[in-house]
N, C-alpha and C positions, 0 to 999 in steps of 0.2 A: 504494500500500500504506500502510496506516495502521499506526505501530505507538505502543506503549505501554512502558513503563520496567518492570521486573520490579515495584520498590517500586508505583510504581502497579497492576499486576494484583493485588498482595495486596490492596490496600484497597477494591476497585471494588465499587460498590453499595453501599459503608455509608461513604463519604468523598469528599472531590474528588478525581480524576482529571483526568491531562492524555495526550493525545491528538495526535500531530502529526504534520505526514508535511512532506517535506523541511525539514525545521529544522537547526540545529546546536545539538548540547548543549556550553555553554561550560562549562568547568570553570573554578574556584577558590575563592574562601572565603568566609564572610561575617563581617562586619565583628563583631571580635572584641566584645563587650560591655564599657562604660565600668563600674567600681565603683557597687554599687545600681542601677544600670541592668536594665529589664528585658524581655526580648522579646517583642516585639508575635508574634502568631501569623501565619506565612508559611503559605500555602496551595498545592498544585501551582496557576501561574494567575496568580498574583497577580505584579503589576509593580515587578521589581529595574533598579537604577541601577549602575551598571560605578564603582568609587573610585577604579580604577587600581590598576595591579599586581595585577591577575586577584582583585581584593577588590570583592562586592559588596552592597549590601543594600535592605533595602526602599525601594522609590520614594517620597519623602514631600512630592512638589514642588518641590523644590531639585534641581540637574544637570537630567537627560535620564532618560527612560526607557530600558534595554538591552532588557531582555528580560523573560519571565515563569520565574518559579518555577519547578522540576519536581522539589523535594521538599516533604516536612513539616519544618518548624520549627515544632511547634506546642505548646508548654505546656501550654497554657490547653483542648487543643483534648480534649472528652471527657473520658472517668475516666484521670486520672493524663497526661495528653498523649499528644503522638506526635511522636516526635525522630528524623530521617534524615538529621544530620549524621553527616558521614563524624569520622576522629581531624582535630585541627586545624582544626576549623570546615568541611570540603571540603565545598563547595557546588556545585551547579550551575544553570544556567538556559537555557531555550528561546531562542534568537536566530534570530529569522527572517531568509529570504534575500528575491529578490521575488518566490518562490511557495510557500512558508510556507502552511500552513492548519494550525491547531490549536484542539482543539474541547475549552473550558473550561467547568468544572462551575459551575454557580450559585454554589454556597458562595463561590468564588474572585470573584464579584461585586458591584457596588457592588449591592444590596439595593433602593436608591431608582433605581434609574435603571429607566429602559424602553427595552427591546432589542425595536427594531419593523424589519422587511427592508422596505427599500421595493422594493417591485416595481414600480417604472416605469423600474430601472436603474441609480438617483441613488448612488452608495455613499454609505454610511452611517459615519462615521469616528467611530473608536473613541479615546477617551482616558483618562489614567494618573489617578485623583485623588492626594490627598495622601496616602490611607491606603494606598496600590495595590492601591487595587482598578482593574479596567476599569469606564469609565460609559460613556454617551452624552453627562456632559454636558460644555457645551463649555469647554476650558479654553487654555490655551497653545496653539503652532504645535507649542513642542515635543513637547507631549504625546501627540500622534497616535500610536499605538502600532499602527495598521492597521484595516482595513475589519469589518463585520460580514456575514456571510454567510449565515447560519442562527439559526434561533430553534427548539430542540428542547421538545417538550408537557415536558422533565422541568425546562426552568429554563436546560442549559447551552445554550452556543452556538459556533457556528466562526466563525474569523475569518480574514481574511487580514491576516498579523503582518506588518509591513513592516520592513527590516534597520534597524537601528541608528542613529544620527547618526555621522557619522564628521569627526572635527575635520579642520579646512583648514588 
């Protein structure tokens, strides 16, 4: 069964959308903003890093990847934005187990990359860049954020989201 977030059903067809069937939705916050600082635009999709203490925020190359997006934080995003934080920043994000499949809209991707399925078997492994966005291209060991699965005619894609890092 595939299911979708309620905020997600309001937006579908005219915004990104996230899509997942056995995942965990992690709750907690995102990283409060410093003074003049200002927020880059989160996408459902797009790749969050865990701070500690259930604080998380955009993936920017630094830590590990956690997980993907599954609101709007988006300012910039359209006429006047689209804001689906909760009171107190409450955030939450997709965390895959090891059979996670969640199928991410274009928009939430890297733009330059090329999402090709190879069909002789080879998995295709997916990575965080700096902006978090998902690419194909190749970055860190830690970056792998899970396989590619699908390539759909409108842009998004499914993937198989692999769990977390888990410190030793």
């Amino acid at each position: 069964m595939l299911f979708t977030t309620n905020t997600q059903d309001a937006f579908r067809g005219r915004t990104a959308n996230l899509e997942y069937d056995n995942a965990i939705q992690y709750a907690g916050t995102l990283r409060p903003l410093k003074d003049n600082e200002t927020r880059v635009d989160i996408l459902p999709g797009m790749v969050v890093k865990h701070l500690g203490n259930k604080v998380m925020d955009v993936y920017d190359g630094t830590g590990t990847p956690f997980g993907l997006a599954s609101v709007f934080v988006a300012p910039n995003f359209g006429k006047g934005g689209l804001n689906q934080l909760g009171m107190n920043n409450e955030f939450t994000a997709i965390v895959g187990t090891n059979n996670t499949t969640v199928r991410v809209a274009k928009e939430a991707l890297d733009q330059e990359a090329n999402f090709t399925v190879n069909e002789t078997g080879v998995a295709v492994p997916l990575y965080a860049n700096a902006k978090g966005r998902i690419t194909t291209t190749k970055g860190k060991a830690n970056e792998v954020i899970g396989n590619l699965l699908e390539v759909d005619e409108d842009g998004s894609i499914v993937i198989q989201l692999k769990a977390p890092e888990v410190a030793a």
